[in-house]
N, C-alpha and C positions, 0 to 999 in steps of 0.2 A: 925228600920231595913229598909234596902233600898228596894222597889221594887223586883229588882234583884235579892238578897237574899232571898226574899218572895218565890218569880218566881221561883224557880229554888229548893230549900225547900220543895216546894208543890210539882211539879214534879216528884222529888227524892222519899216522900213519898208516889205517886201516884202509882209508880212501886211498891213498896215497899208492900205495901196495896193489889195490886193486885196478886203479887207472894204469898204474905200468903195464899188470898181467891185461888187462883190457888191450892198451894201443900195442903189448908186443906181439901179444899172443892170439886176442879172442878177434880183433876189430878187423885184421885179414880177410880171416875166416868166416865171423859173419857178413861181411861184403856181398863175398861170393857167392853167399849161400841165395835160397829163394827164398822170400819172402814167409812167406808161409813156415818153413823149415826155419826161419830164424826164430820167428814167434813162439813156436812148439818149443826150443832149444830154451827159451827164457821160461817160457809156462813151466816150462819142467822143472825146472832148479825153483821155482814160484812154489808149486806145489807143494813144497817141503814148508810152506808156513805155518802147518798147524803146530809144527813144530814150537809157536809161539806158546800156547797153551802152557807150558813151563811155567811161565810168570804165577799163574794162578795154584799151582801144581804144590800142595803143602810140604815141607821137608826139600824143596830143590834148590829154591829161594829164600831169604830173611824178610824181614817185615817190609815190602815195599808197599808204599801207599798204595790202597784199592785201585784207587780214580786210575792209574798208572797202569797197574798190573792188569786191572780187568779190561780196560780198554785195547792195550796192546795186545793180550792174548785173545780176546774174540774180534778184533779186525784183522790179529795177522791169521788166523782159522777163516774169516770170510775170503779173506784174496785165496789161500791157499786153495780151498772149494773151490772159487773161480776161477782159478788156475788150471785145477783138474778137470772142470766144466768145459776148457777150453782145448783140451786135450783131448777128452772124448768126443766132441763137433769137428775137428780137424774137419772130416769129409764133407757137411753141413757147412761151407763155407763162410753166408751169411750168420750161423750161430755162431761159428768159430770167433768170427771177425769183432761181434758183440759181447763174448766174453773174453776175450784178448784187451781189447780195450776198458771194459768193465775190471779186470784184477787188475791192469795198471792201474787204473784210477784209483780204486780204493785202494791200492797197496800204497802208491805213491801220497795218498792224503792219510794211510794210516803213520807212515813212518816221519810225514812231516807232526804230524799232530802228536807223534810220542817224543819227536824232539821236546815240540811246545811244553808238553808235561814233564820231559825229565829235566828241561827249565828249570820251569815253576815248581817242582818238588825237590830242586838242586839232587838229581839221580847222581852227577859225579862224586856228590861229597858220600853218598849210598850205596856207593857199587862196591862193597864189602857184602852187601844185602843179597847180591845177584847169587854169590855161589857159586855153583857150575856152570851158569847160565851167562857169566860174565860175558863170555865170549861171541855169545849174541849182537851184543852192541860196540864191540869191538871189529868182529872180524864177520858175522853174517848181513848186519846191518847196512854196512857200506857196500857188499856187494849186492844187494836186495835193491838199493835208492841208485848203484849206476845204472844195472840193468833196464831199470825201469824207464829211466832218462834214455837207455840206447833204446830201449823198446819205443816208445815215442818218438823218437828222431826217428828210426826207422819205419814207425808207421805216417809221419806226417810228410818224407821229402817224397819228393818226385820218384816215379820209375823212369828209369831211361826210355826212349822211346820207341830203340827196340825190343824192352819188352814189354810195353804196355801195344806196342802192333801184333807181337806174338799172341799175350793176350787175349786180345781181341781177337783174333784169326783163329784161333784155341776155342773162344765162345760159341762164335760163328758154325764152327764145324758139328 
């Protein structure tokens, strides 16, 4: 089997793997949870994107094109910051809510726009290039782009209306 096919295989059932753990496991229990405490649960696991820095990181990686490398390791280091941003404002609500929304966004346009490049620089036929770091784009990545989707879904439906009267009666007091 070629590389490519490998690549792209693993990928596939990266997502795959993680939607399962997601509706058996995670999507119960973020239900439940509050609002608030769901966001901090995603921010956290967010946080860990400096971790992207690897790509730039000499000796960890093989020669992956610049455009690539550097792009993905200083946008995934800005969501992570914003992550942690959004962690330290917990009690700051309105800051909270502004970088909550601010690391999805750029996380969510970095990891589309590294698709777009490992595209355009055919990364599948290169990912002998990754090294250690393979597993980034196998098995961190897909869990980085669901959350992000459940963070959004969860920021944009409705609260039910008994809790948005608690809420309110919460403000009030």
């Amino acid at each position: 089997m070629s590389p490519v096919i490998i690549f792209n295989i693993q990928l596939l059932l990266g997502y795959v793997a993680w939607l399962l753990c997601l509706r058996t496991y995670l999507w119960p229990r973020l239900k439940s949870m509050d609002r608030v405490e769901v966001q901090r649960a995603i921010a956290t696991l967010h946080s860990f994107r400096f971790f992207g820095l690897v790509f730039i990181l000499p000796g960890v990686v093989g020669n992956l094109p610049a455009s690539f490398a550097t792009f993905a390791a200083y946008w995934d280091l800005a969501t992570g910051v914003l992550a942690m941003l959004a962690l330290l404002t917990a009690r700051i609500r309105p800051l909270f809510w502004l970088f909550v929304a601010a690391f999805n966004l750029v996380g969510m346009v970095d990891l589309m726009l590294d698709y777009y490049h490992a595209v355009r620089i055919g990364l599948p036929a290169l990912a002998g290039q990754l090294g250690a770091a393979y597993a980034i784009p196998i098995i961190y990545v897909p869990l980085l782009m669901i959350t992000h989707v459940t963070a959004f879904y969860l920021l944009l439906r409705a609260q039910p209306k008994a809790v948005r009267a608690f809420v309110g009666d919460a403000a009030a007091a």
